[in-house]
C-alpha positions in Angstrom: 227.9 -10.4 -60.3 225.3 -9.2 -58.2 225.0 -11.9 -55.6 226.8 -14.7 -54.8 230.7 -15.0 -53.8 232.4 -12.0 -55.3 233.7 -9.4 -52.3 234.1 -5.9 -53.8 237.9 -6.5 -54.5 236.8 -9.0 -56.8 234.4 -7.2 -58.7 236.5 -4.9 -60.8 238.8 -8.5 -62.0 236.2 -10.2 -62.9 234.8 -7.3 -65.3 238.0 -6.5 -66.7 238.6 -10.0 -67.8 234.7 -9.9 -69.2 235.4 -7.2 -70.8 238.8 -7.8 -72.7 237.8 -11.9 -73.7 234.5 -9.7 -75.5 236.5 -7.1 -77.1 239.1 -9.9 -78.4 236.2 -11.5 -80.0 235.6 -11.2 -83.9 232.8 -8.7 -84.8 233.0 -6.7 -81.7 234.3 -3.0 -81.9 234.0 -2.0 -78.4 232.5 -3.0 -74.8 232.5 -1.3 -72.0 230.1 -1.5 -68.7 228.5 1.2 -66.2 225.9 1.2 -63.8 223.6 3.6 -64.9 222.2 3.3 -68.6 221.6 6.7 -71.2 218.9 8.4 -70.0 219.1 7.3 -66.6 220.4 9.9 -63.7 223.5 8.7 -61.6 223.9 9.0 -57.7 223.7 12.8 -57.3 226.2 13.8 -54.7 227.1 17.5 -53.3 230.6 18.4 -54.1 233.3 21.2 -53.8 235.8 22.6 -56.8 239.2 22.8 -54.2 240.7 26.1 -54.0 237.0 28.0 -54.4 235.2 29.5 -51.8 233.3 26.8 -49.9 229.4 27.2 -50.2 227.1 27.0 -47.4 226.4 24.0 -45.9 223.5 22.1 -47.4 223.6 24.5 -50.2 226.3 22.4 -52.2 225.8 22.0 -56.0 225.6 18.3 -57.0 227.0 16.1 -59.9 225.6 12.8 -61.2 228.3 10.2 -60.1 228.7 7.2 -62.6 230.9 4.3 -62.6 232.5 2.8 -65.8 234.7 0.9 -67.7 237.3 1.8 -70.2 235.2 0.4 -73.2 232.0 2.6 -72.5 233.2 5.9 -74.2 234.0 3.5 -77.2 230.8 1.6 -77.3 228.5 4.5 -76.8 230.8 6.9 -79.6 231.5 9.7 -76.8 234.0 12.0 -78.2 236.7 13.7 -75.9 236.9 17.4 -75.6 240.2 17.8 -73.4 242.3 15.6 -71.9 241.7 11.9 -71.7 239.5 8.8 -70.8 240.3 6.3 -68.6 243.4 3.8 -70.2 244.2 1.4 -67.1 246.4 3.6 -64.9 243.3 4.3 -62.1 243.6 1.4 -59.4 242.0 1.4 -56.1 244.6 2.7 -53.8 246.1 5.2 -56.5 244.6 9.2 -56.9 241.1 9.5 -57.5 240.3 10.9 -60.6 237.2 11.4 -63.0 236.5 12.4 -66.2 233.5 15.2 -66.7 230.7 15.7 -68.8 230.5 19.3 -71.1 227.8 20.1 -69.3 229.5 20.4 -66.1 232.8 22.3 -68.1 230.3 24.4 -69.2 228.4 25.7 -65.7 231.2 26.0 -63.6 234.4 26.6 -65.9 232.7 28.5 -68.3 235.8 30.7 -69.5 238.6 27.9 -68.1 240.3 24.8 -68.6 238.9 21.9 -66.0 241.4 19.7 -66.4 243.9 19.5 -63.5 240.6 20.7 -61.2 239.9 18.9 -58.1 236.9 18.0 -56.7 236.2 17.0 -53.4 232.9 14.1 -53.6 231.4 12.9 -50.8 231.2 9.1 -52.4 230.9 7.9 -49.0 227.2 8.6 -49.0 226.7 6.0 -51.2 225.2 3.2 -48.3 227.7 0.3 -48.0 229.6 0.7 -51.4 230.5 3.8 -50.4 231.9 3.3 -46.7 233.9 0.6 -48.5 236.0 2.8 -50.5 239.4 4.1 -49.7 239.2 7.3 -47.5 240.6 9.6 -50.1 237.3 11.9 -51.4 239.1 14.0 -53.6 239.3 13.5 -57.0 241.4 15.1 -59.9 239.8 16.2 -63.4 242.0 14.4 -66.1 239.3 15.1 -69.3 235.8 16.4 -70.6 233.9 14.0 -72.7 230.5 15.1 -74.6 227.0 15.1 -72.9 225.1 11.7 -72.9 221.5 12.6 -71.8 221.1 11.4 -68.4 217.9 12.0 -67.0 215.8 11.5 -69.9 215.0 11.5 -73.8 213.8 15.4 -73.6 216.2 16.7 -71.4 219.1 18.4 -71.1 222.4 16.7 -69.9 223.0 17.3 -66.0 226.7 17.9 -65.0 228.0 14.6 -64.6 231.1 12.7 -63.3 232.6 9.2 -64.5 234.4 7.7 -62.3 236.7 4.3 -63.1 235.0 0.9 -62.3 238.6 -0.2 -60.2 238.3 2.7 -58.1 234.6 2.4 -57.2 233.5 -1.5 -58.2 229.5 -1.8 -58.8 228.3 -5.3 -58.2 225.1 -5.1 -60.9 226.4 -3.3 -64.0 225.0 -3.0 -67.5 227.2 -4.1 -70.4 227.5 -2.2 -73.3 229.0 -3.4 -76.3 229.4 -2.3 -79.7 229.6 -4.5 -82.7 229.0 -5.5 -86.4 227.5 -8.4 -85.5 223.4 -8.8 -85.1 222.1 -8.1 -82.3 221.3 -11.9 -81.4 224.8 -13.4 -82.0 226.5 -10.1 -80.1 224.1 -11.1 -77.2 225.5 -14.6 -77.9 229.1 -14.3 -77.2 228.2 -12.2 -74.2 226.5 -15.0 -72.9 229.0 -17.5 -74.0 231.9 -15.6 -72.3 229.9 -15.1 -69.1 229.4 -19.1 -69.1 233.3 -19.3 -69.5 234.2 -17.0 -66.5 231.2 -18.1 -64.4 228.0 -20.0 -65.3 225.9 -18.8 -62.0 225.6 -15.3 -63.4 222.5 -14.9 -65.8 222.2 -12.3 -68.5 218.9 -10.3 -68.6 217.1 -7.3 -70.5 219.6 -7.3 -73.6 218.1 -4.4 -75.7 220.0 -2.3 -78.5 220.6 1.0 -78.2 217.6 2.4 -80.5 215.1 -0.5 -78.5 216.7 1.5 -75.3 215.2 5.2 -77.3 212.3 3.9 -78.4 211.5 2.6 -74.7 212.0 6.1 -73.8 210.8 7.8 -76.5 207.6 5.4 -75.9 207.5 6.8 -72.2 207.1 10.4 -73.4 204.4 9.7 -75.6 202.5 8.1 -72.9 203.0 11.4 -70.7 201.8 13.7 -73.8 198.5 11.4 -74.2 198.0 11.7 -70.7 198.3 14.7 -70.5 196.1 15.7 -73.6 193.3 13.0 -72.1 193.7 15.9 -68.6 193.3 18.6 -70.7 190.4 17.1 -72.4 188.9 16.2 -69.0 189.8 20.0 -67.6 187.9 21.6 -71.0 185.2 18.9 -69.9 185.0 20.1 -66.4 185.0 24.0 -67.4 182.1 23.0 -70.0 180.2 21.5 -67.5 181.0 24.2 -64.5 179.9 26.8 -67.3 176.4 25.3 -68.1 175.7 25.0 -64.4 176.5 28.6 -63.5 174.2 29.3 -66.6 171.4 27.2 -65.0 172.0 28.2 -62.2 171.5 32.0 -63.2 168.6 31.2 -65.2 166.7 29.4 -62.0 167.4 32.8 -60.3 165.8 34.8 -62.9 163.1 32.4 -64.1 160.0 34.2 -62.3 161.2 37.6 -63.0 161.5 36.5 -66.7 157.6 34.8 -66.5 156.4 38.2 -65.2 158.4 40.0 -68.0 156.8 37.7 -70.6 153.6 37.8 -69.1 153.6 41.8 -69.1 154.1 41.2 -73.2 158.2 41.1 -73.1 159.6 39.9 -76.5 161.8 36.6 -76.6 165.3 36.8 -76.9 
């Protein structure tokens, strides 16, 4: 619900009810919501490991922040490294806590455990969403999940931090469900249990997940043409820069050369 009546206390109801009448339904193995898609980067916010050495100010390393439901580790297949995932416990006036990507385990506990780490997240940066949350900025470490490329197709995974959908409600989220159903009937029954909890709310831009890859993967071949069709125009330019210099150097020389010829110089 992106407009309309729902205050941010509402928000995170209102999903969890969308989100358990889906998974009740027949054919559907998982759903789950967030509010930043695959290959899409999240709010990048500067952040501190408590207990390390504080870094110098504005010289903070920063973490993609996402928010998420329970059902999006499930949907999307994510597999757990340590710890856990999210189960119901996190509520808005309880401990902050997130679950990170192996990409951030990785560059700052290479050799350690993260779990049972805190972080302190300055989540209040994020506009009015942000100043609405409880005052509490720190946030405890309770599991590593694997990387979901989250800036695009060709790159890398960036450290990353999920955070639970009660704790920080986003009005406009993206649902993600899972199914055996075909793609038409599982947009189907999330339209029909959207009508059930509130008909105002439209669905838009369903997509699967390999339409959502092959928009992407569309995107980078786009780049690579244009970036052949520069090329081509740079070879172009140096082609044309070359035969002027030649000219150029020839218009120079060309009386010397008629008084070479003329004093019985040979061609060539």
């Amino acid at each position: 619900p992106d407009t309309g009546p729902y205050r941010w206390r509402q928000v995170a109801p209102f999903y969890e009810s969308l989100l358990q009448n889906l998974a009740t339904r027949e054919g559907i193995v998982a759903a789950g919501a967030a509010n930043f898609l695959p290959f899409s980067a999240g709010w990048r916010l500067p952040f501190q490991v408590i207990g390390q050495p504080a870094p110098p100010a504005g010289e903070e390393p920063k973490v993609q922040f996402h928010t998420v439901a329970d059902g999006y580790r499930s949907a999307l297949s994510i597999p757990i490294r340590r710890g856990r995932w999210f189960d119901g416990r996190e509520q808005p006036e309880g401990p902050g806590v997130v679950v990170i990507n192996e990409a951030m385990a990785r560059r700052y506990w290479p050799q350690g455990d993260p779990v049972g780490q805190k972080l302190h997240v300055n989540s209040r940066q994020i506009g009015p969403m942000g100043q609405s949350q409880v005052r509490q900025l720190d946030y405890e470490i309770i599991g590593v999940v694997g990387d979901v490329r989250n800036t695009s197709l060709r790159e890398p995974a960036e450290p990353a931090a999920y955070c639970s959908f009660r704790r920080f409600p986003f009005r406009n989220m993206f649902l993600v469900v899972r199914g055996s159903l075909p793609p038409a009937e599982l947009a189907g029954a999330i339209r029909s249990e959207l009508r059930r909890l509130d008909a105002s709310i439209p669905v838009s831009d369903v997509r699967t997940l390999d339409a959502l890859v092959a928009s992407h993967g569309e995107s980078v071949r786009v780049l690579t043409g244009l970036m052949a069709a520069f090329a081509a125009f740079a070879l172009l330019i140096a082609g044309l820069g070359l035969f002027g210099v030649l000219s150029w150097a020839v218009g120079r020389r060309r009386q010397e050369l008629s008084i070479r010829m003329a004093l019985g110089a040979a061609r060539g």
